[in-house]
C-alpha positions as a Python dict, from the first residue, in 0.01 Angstrom:
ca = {
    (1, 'X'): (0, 0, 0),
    (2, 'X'): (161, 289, -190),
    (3, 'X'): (564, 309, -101),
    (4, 'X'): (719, 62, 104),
    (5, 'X'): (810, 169, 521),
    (6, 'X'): (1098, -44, 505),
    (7, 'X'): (1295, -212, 179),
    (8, 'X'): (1568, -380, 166),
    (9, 'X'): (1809, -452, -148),
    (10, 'X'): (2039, -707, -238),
    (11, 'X'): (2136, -797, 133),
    (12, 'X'): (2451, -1004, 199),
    (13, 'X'): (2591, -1151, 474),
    (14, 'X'): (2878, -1389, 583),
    (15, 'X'): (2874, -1554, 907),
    (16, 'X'): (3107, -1848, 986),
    (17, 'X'): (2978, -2071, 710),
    (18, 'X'): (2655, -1950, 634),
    (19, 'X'): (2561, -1673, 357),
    (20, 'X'): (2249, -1479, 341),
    (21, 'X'): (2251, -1362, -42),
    (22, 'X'): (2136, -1110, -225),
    (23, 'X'): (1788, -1072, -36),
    (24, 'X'): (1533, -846, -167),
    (25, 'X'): (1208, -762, 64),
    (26, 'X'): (1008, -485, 165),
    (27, 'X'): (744, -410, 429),
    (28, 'X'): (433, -172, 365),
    (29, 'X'): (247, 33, 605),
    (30, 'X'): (-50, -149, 766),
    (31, 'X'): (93, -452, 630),
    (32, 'X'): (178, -873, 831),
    (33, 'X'): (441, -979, 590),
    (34, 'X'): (490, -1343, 710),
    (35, 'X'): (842, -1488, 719),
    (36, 'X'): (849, -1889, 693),
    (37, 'X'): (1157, -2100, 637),
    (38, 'X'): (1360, -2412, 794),
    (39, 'X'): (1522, -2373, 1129),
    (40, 'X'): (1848, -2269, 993),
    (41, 'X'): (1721, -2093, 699),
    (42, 'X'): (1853, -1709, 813),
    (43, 'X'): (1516, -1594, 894),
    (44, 'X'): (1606, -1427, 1241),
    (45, 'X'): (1960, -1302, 1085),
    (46, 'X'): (1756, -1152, 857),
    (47, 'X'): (1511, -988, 1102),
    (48, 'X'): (1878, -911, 1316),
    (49, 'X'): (2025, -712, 1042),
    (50, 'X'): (1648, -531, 1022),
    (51, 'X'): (1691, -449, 1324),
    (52, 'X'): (2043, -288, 1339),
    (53, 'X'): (2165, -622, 1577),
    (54, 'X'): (2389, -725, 1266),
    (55, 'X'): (2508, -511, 982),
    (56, 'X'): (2542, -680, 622),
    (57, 'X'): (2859, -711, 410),
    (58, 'X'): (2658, -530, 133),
    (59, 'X'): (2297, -438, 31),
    (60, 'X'): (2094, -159, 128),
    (61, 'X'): (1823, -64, 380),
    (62, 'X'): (1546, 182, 340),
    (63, 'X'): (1347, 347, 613),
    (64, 'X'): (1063, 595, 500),
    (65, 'X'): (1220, 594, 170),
    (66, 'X'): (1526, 727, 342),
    (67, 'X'): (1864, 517, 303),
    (68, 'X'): (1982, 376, 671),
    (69, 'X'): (2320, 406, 803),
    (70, 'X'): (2354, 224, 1059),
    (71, 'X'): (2642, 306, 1291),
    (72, 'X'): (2543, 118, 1660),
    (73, 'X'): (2364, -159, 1749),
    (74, 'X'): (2022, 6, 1625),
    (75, 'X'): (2040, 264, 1355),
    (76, 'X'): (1606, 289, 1505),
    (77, 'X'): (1507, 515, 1759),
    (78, 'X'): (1302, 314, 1995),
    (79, 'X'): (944, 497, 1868),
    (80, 'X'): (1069, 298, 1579),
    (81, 'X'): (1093, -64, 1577),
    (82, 'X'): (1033, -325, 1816),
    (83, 'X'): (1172, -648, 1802),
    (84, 'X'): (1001, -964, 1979),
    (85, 'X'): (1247, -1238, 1985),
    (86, 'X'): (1126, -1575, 2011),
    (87, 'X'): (1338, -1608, 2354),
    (88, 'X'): (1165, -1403, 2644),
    (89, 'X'): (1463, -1141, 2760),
    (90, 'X'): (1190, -1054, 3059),
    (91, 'X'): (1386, -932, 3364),
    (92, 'X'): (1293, -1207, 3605),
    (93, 'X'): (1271, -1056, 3946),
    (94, 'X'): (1042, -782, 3812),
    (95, 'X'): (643, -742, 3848),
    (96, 'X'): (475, -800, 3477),
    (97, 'X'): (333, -444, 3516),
    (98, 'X'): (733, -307, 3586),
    (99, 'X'): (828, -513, 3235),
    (100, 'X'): (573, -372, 3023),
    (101, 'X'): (639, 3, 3077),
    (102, 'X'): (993, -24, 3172),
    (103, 'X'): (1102, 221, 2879),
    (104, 'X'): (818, 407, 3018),
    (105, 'X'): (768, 420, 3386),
    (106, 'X'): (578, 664, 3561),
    (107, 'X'): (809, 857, 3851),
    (108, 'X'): (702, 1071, 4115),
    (109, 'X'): (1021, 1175, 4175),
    (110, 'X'): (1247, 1171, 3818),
    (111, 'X'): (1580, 1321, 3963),
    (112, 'X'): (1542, 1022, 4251),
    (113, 'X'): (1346, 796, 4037),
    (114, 'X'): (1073, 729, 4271),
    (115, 'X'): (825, 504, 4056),
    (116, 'X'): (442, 618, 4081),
    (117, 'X'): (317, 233, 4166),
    (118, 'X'): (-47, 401, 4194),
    (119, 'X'): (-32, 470, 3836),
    (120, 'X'): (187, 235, 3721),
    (121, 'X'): (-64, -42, 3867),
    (122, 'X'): (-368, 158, 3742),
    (123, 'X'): (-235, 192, 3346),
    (124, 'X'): (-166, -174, 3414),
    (125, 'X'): (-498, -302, 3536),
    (126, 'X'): (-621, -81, 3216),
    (127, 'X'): (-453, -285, 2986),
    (128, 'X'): (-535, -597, 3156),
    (129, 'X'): (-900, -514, 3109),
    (130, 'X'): (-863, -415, 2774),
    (131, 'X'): (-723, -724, 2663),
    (132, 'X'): (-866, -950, 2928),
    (133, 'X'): (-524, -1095, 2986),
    (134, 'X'): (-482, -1402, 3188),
    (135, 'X'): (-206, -1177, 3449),
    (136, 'X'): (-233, -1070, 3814),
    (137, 'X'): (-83, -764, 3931),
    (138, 'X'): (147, -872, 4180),
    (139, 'X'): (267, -1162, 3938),
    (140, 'X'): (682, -1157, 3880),
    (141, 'X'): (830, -1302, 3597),
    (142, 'X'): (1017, -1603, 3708),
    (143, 'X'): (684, -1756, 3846),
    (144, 'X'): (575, -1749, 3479),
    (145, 'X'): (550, -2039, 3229),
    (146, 'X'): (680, -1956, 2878),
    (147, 'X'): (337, -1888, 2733),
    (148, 'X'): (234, -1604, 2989),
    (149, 'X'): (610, -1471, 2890),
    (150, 'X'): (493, -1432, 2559),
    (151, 'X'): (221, -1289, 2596),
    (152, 'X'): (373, -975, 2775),
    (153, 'X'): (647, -936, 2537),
    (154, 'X'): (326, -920, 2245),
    (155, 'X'): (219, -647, 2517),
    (156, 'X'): (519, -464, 2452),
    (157, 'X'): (444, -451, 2110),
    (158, 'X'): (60, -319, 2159),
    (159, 'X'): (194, -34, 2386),
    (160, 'X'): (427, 55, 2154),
    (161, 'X'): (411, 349, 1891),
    (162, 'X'): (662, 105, 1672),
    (163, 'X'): (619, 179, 1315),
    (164, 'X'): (787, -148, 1266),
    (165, 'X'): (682, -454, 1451),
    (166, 'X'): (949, -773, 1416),
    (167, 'X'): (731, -1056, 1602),
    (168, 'X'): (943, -1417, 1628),
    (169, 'X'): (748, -1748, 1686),
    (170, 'X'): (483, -1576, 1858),
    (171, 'X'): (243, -1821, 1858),
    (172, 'X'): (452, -2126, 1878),
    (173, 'X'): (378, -2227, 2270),
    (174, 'X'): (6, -2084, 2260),
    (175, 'X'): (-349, -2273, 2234),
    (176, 'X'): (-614, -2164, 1967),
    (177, 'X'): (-801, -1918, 2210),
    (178, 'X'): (-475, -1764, 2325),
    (179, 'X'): (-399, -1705, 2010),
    (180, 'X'): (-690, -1537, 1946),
    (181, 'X'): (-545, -1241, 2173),
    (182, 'X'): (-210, -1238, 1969),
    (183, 'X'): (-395, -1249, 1653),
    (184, 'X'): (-622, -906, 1832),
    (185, 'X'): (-255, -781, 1899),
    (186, 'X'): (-145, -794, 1544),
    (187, 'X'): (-480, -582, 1393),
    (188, 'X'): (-455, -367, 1646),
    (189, 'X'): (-94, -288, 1532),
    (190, 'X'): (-184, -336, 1212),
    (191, 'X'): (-432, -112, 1219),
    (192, 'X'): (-236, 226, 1349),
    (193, 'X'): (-41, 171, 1020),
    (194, 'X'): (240, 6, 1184),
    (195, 'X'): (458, -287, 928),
    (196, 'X'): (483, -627, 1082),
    (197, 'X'): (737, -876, 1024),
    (198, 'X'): (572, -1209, 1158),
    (199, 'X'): (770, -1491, 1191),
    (200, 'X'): (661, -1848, 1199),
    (201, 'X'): (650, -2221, 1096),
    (202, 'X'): (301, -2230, 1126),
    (203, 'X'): (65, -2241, 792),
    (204, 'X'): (-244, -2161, 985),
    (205, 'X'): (-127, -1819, 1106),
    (206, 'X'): (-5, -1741, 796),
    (207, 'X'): (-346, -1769, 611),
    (208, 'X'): (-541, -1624, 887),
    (209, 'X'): (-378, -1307, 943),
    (210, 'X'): (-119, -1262, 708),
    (211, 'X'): (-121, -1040, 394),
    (212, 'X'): (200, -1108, 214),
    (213, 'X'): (445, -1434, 269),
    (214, 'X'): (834, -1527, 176),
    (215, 'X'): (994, -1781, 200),
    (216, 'X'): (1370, -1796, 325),
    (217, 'X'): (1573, -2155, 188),
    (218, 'X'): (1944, -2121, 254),
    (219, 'X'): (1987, -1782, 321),
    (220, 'X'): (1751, -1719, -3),
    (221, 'X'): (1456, -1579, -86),
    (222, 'X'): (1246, -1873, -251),
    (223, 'X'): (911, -1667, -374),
    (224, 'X'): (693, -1393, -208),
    (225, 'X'): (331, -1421, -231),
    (226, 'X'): (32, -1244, -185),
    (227, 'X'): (-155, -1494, 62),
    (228, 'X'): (-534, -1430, -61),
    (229, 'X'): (-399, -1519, -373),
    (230, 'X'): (-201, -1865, -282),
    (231, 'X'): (-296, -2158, -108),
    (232, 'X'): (-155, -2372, 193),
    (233, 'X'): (9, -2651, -68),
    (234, 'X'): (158, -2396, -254),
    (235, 'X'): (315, -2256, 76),
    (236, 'X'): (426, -2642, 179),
    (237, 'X'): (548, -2669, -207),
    (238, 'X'): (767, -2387, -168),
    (239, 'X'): (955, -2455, 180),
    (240, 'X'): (979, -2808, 177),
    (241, 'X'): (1034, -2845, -215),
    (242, 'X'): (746, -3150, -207),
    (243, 'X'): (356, -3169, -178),
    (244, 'X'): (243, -3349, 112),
    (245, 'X'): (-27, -3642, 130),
    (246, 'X'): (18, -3667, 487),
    (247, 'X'): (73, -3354, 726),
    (248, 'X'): (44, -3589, 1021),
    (249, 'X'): (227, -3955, 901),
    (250, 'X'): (-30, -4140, 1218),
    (251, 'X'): (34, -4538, 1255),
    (252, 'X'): (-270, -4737, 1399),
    (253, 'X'): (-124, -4994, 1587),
    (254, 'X'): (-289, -5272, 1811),
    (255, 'X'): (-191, -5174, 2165),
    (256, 'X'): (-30, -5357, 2433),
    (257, 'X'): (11, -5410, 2803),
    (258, 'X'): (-80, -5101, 3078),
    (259, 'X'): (272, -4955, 3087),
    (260, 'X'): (227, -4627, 3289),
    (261, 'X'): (-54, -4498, 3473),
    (262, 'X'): (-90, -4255, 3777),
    (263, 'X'): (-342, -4271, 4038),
    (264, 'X'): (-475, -3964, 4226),
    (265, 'X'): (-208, -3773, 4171),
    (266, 'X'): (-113, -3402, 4296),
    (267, 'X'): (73, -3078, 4339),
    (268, 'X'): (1, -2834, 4639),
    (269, 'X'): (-292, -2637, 4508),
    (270, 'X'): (-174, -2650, 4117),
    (271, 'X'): (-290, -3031, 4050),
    (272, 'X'): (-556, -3270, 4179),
    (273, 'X'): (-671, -3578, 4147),
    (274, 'X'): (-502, -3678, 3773),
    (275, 'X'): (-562, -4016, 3652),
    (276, 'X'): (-491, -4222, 3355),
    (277, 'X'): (-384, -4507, 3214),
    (278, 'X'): (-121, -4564, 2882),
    (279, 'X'): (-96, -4869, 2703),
    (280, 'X'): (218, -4994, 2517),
    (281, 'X'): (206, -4829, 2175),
    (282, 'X'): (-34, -4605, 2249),
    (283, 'X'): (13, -4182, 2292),
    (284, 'X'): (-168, -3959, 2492),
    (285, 'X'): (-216, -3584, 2401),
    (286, 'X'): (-240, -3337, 2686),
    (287, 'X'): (-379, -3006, 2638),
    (288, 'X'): (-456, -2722, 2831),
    (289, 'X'): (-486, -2304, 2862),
    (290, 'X'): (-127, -2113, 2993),
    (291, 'X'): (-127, -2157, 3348),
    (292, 'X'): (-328, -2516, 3362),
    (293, 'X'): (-20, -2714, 3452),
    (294, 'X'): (90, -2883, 3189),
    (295, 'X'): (452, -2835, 3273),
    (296, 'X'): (434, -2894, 3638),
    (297, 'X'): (199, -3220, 3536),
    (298, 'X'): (522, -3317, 3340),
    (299, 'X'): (789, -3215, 3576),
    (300, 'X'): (517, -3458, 3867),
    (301, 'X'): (551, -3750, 3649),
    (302, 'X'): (976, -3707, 3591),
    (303, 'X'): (1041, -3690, 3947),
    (304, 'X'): (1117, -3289, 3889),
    (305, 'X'): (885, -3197, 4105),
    (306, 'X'): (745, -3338, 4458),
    (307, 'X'): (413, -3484, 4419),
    (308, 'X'): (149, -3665, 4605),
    (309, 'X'): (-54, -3984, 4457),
    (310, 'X'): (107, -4316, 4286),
    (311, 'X'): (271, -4387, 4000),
    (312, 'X'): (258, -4730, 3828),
    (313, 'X'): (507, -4884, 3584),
    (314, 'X'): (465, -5213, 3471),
    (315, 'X'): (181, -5241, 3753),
    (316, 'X'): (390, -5192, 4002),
    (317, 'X'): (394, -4933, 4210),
    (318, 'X'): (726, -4692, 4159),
    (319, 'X'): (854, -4364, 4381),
    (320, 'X'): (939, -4123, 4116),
    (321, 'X'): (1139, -3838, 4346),
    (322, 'X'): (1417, -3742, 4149),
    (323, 'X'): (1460, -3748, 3749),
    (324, 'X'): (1736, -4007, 3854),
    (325, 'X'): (1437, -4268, 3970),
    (326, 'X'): (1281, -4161, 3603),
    (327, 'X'): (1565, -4243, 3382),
    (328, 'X'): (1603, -4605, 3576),
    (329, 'X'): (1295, -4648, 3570),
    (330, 'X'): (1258, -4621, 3192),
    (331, 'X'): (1084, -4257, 3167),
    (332, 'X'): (1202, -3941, 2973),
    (333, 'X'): (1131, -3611, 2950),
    (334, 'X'): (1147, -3371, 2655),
    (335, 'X'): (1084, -3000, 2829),
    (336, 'X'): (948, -2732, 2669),
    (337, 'X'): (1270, -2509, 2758),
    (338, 'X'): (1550, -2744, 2529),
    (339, 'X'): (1825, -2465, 2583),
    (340, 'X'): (1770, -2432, 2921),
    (341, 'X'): (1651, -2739, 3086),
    (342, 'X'): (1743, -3013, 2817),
    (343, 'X'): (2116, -2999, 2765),
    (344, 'X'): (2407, -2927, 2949),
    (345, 'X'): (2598, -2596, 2726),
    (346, 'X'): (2964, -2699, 2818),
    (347, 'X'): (2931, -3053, 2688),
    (348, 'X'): (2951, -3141, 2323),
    (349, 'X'): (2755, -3299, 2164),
    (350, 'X'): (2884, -3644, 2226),
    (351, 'X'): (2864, -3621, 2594),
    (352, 'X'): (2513, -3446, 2559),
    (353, 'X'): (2351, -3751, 2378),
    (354, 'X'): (2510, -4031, 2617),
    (355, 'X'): (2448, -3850, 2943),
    (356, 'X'): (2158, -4024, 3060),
    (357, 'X'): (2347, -4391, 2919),
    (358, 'X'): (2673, -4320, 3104),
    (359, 'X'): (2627, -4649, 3322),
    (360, 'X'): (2651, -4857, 2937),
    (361, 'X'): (2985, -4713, 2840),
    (362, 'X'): (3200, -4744, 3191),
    (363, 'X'): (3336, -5026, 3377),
    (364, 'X'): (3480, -4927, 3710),
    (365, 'X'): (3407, -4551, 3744),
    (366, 'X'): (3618, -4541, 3365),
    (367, 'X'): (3425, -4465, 3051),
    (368, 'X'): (3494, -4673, 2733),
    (369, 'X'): (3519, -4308, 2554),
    (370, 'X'): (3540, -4502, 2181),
    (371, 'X'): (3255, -4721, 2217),
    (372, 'X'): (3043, -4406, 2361),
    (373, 'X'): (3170, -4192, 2042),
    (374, 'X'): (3067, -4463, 1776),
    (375, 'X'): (2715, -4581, 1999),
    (376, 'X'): (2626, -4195, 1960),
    (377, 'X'): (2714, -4152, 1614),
    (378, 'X'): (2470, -4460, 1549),
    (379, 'X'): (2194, -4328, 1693),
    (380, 'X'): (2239, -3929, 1516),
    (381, 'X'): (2319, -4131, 1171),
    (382, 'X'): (1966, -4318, 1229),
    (383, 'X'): (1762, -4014, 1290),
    (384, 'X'): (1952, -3808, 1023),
    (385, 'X'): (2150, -3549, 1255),
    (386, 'X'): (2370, -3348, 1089),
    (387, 'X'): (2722, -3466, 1199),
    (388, 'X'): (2815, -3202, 1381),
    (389, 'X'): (2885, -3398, 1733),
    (390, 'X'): (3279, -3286, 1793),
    (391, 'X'): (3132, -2918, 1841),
    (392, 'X'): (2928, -2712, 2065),
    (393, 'X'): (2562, -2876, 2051),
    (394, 'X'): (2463, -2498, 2035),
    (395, 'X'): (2603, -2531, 1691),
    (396, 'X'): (2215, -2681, 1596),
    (397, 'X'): (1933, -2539, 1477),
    (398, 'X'): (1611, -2563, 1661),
    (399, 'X'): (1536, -2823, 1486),
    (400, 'X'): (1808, -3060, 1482),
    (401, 'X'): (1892, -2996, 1838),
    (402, 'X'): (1543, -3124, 1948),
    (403, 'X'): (1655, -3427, 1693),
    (404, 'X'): (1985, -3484, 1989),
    (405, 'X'): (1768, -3478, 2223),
    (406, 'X'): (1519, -3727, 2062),
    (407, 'X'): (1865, -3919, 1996),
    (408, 'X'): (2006, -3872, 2401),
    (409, 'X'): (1639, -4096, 2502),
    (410, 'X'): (1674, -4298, 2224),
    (411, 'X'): (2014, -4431, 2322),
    (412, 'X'): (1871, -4438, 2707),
    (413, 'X'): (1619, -4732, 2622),
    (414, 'X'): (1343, -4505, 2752),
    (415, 'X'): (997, -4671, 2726),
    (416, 'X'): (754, -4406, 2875),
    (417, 'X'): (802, -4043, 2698),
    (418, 'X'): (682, -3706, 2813),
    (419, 'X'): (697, -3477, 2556),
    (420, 'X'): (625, -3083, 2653),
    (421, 'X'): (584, -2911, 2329),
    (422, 'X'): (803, -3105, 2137),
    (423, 'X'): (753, -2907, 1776),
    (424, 'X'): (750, -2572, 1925),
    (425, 'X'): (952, -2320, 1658),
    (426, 'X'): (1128, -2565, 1471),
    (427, 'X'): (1022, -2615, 1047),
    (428, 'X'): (756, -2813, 905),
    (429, 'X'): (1044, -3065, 790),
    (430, 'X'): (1171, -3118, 1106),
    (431, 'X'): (817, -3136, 1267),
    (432, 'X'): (729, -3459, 1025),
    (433, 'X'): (1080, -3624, 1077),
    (434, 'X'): (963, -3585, 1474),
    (435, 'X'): (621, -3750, 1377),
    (436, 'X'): (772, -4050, 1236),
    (437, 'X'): (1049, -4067, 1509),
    (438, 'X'): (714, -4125, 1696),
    (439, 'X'): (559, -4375, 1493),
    (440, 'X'): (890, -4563, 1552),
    (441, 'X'): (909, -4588, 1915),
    (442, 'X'): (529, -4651, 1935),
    (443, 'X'): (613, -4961, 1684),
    (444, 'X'): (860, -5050, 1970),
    (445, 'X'): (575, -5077, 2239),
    (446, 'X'): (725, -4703, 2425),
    (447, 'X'): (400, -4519, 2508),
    (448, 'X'): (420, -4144, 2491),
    (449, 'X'): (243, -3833, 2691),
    (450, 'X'): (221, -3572, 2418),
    (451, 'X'): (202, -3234, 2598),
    (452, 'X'): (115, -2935, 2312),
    (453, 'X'): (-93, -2628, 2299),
    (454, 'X'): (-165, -2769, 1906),
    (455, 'X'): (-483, -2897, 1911),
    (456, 'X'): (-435, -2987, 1574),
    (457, 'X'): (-147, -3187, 1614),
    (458, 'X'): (-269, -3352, 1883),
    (459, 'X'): (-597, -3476, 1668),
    (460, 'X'): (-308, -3564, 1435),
    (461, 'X'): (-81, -3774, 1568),
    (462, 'X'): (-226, -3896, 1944),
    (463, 'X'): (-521, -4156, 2040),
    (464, 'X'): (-622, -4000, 2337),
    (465, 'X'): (-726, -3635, 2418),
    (466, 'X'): (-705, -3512, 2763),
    (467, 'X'): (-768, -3147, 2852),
    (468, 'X'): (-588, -3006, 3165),
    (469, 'X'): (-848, -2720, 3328),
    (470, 'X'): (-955, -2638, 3699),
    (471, 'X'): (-618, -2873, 3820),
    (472, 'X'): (-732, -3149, 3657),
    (473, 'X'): (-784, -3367, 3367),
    (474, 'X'): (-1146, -3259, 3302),
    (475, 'X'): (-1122, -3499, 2978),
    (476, 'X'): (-1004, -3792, 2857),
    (477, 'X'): (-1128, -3944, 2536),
    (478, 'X'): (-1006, -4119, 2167),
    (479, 'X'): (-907, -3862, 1936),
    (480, 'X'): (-1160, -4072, 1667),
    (481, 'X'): (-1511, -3923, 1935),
    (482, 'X'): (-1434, -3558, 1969),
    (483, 'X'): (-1339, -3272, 1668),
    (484, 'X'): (-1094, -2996, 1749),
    (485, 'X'): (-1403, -2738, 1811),
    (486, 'X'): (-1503, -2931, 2134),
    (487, 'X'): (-1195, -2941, 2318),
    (488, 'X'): (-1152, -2588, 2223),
    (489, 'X'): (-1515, -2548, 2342),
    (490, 'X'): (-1419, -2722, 2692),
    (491, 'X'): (-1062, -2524, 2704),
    (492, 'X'): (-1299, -2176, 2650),
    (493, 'X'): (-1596, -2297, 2933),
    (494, 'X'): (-1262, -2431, 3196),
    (495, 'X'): (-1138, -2111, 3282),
    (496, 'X'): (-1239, -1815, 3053),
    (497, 'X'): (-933, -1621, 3228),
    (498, 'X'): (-683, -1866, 3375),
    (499, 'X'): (-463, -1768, 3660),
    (500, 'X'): (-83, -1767, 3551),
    (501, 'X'): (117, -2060, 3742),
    (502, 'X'): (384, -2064, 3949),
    (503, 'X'): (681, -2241, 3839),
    (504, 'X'): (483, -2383, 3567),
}
């Protein structure tokens, strides 16, 4: 690494009450820089004003050693940079094949702009094969689950000539082996002498594939290191200002009654025969490829979706057919889309949190508005919310708005929990602050499904394993008998290229 592709110096920015100041960072050719900080830090209004989104108040950008200007939304030309945000901006009604070389399409006819489907489809199948991607041809969008989403927008990036690479969270909803394709992604880029700015909260990426990391605190730059030359604690030292005994704070608690447990149960094709049993206190782990069913398995078991088989609380037998029949019958669900299936935009955050606990607060159709405000403000003051409830909830980092919505099930009295991917791209602070909120409603005899693509996490935190392959639960063991190697093992020998689901 001789001169840097891109530099920037002393980089300010103002917006509402948040600074970014006087950043200094650079990106070499053939280089991951990794980008780690807190949810709220200003890593992506960093990678924004990298990317011409947002311009600063001051500072100064270098491109090829050539001062940038910029003047529109990108000051790039679009053989130049390449910006995967963490939120898929797929166009939904679109084949995968249509997304991926949409800046590119083959026409027979340009003036009419007739698209060549025989080659489109063929340089498609090519790449498929090349990567061995888990993606059918006549797959759209909107039947994808937000794994298979990412991994066309990484696509993007490999088909790119981009001499600058911005990936956000990539890896944050993927298992070990499908990260082993994004990780094949990044040297590939990597390797045509393209820069990549790789975002992330997680340690592991960093040290595998990274080759310089900074650290963002408060709209600061905290340290840059080389990463051959640091260590993991010295990474953890330097976001979260303490060294860690613990990464995973597990309780081992004596467990109680059979609280939940589902018998035989189905989807159409997508799910068979699932059974298992949960204890009070106790937390299952479910893992699985993309396109297993992990989110429809979730979306079964909160009355979300119509399913066939029984469903057991308290040993007796319930009909779960609407998330209504959920929440009275003591079950919650965490999904693994917050902003879009979690919380209701319009509503503050007051009226986010008591939603499901509207029935405590009113007394003939009228709500005791005062008694809702202060029962709410409990609950964020005991799981140390910022107090930000008389604005938007959008106001919230990723973090702290998965902390409301930890708080809205709280305050329901929820004892059964279904958590999809609860720790996806939020900070290693608020990832151990959702651990112990854990511990505490385990102490409280809940029991919780804990749906992640984090093997490690699960080993962490859950007693029971269960892997989710061929539309079942082809596992189901203590977390104290197997090592993270064999459930990869069994996720590898389940389905070595998984179809993508539908509706998932």
């Amino acid at each position: 690494m001789n001169s840097p592709l891109l530099e920037l110096k002393n980089i300010n920015l103002t917006v509402s009450n948040f600074k970014i100041s006087d950043i200094s960072i650079s990106l070499f050719p053939g280089e991951v820089h990794m980008i780690m900080g807190e949810n709220g830090s200003g890593k992506s209004m960093l990678m924004q004003m990298i990317s011409g989104m947002l311009q600063p108040d001051s500072g100064e950008i270098f491109f090829n050693g050539q001062l940038v200007k910029p003047k529109s939304l990108s000051f790039y030309s679009s053989n130049e940079l390449i910006f995967i945000q963490q939120h898929s901006i797929l166009l939904e009604n679109l084949s995968v094949a249509e997304n991926l070389f949409f800046h590119n399409l083959p026409y027979k006819n340009k003036f009419l702009r007739t698209i060549d489907l025989d080659k489109l489809n063929k340089q498609f199948q090519e790449l498929v094969n090349e990567l061995n991607l888990p993606i059918e041809m006549t797959d759209t969008v909107r039947t994808l689950g937000l794994a298979q989403r990412q991994m066309i927008e990484f696509c993007k990036a490999y088909i790119s000539d981009a001499k600058v690479v911005i990936l956000d969270e990539p890896s944050a909803a993927l298992t070990p082996s499908e990260r082993e394709l994004l990780y094949r992604i990044v040297n590939h880029i990597k390797g045509r002498g393209a820069g990549i700015f790789y975002i992330t909260h997680r340690i592991d990426d960093s040290m595998r594939i990274g080759d310089r990391i900074s650290i963002i605190k408060n709209g600061t730059l905290a340290g840059t290191k080389i990463i051959k030359e640091t260590t993991e604690e010295e990474i953890v030292h330097l976001l979260i200002g303490t060294r860690l005994k613990e990464r995973y704070p597990k309780m081992i608690l004596k467990k109680g009654k059979i609280l939940f447990s589902v018998s035989s149960l189905g989807f159409d094709d997508k799910l068979a025969n699932i059974n298992f049993q949960l204890r009070e206190g106790e937390i299952l782990g479910i893992t699985g490829l993309a396109g297993s069913g992990r989110t429809l398995l979730a979306n079964c078991l909160f009355g979300a979706a119509k399913y066939d088989g029984q469903i057991y609380v308290n040993n007796k037998l319930v009909q779960i057919r609407s998330p209504y029949k959920a929440i009275r019958n003591g079950i919650a669900l965490m999904p693994e889309k917050r902003l879009e299936d979690s919380i209701f935009k319009e509503l503050d955050t007051n009226e986010n949190v008591a939603f499901p606990s509207l029935h405590r607060f009113s007394r003939n159709q009228i709500i005791n508005s005062d008694l809702m405000k202060q029962t709410v403000l409990d609950y964020i003051t005991k799981i140390n919310l910022p107090k930000l409830h008389k604005k938007s909830i959008l106001a919230y980092s990723e973090g702290s708005l998965q902390k409301a919505i930890f708080a809205k099930w709280l305050m329901s009295r929820a004892k059964i929990f279904i958590l999809d991917e609860p720790t996806r791209g939020i900070d290693l602070a608020s990832k151990i602050d959702i651990y112990n909120f854990i511990n505490d409603m385990t102490k409280k005899k809940a029991c919780i499904i804990y749906i992640s693509s984090d093997i490690d996490e699960i080993m962490g935190i859950c007693d029971r394993v269960a892997v989710l392959a061929d539309k079942t639960l082809v596992c189901d063991v203590p977390t104290n008998i197997i090592t993270e190697e064999e459930i990869t093992g069994i996720l590898v020998r389940s389905s070595t290229k998984p179809q993508l689901p539908h509706n998932e």
